[in-house]
C-alpha positions as CSV (number, residue, x, y, z in Angstrom):
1,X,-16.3,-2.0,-3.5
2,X,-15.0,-5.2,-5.0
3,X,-12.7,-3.6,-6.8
4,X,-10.7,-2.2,-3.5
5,X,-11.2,-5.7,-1.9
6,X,-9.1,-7.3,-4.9
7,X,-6.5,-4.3,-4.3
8,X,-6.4,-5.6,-0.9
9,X,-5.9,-8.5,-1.1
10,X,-3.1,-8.6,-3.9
11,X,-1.2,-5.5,-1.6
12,X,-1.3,-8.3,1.6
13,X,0.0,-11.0,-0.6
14,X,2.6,-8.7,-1.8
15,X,3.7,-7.8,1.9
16,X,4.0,-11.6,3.1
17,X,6.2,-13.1,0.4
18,X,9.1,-10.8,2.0
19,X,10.2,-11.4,5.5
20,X,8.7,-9.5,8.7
21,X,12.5,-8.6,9.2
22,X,13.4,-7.2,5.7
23,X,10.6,-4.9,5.8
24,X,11.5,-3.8,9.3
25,X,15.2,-3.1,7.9
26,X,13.8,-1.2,4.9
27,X,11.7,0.8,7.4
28,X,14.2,1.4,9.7
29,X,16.6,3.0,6.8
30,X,14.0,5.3,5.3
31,X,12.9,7.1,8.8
32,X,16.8,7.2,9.6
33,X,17.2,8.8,6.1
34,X,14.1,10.8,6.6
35,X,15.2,12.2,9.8
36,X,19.0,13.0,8.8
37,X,17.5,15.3,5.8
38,X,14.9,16.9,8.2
39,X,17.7,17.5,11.0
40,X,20.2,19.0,8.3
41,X,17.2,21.3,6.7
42,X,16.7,22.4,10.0
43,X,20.4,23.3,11.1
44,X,20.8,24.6,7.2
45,X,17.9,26.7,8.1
46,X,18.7,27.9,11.4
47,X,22.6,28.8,10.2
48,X,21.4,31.4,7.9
């Protein structure tokens, strides 16, 4: 258990030395990228 809290705390320090706004951008990108591939699987799919 003390183990996971160290984890924790270490992943939340992590998080707060970037920006709130850089780590929405970087979110943003990868579901944009995310949903481009699964929208051209599907149209790749549906084409053949």
């Amino acid at each position: 258990m003390k183990k996971l809290e160290n984890t924790h705390k270490t992943g939340r320090a992590i998080v707060t030395s970037e920006t709130s706004s850089e780590i929405a951008a970087k979110l943003k990108e990868i579901s944009a990228t995310l949903i481009k591939e699964r929208y051209d699987l599907y149209h790749r799919h549906r084409l053949k």
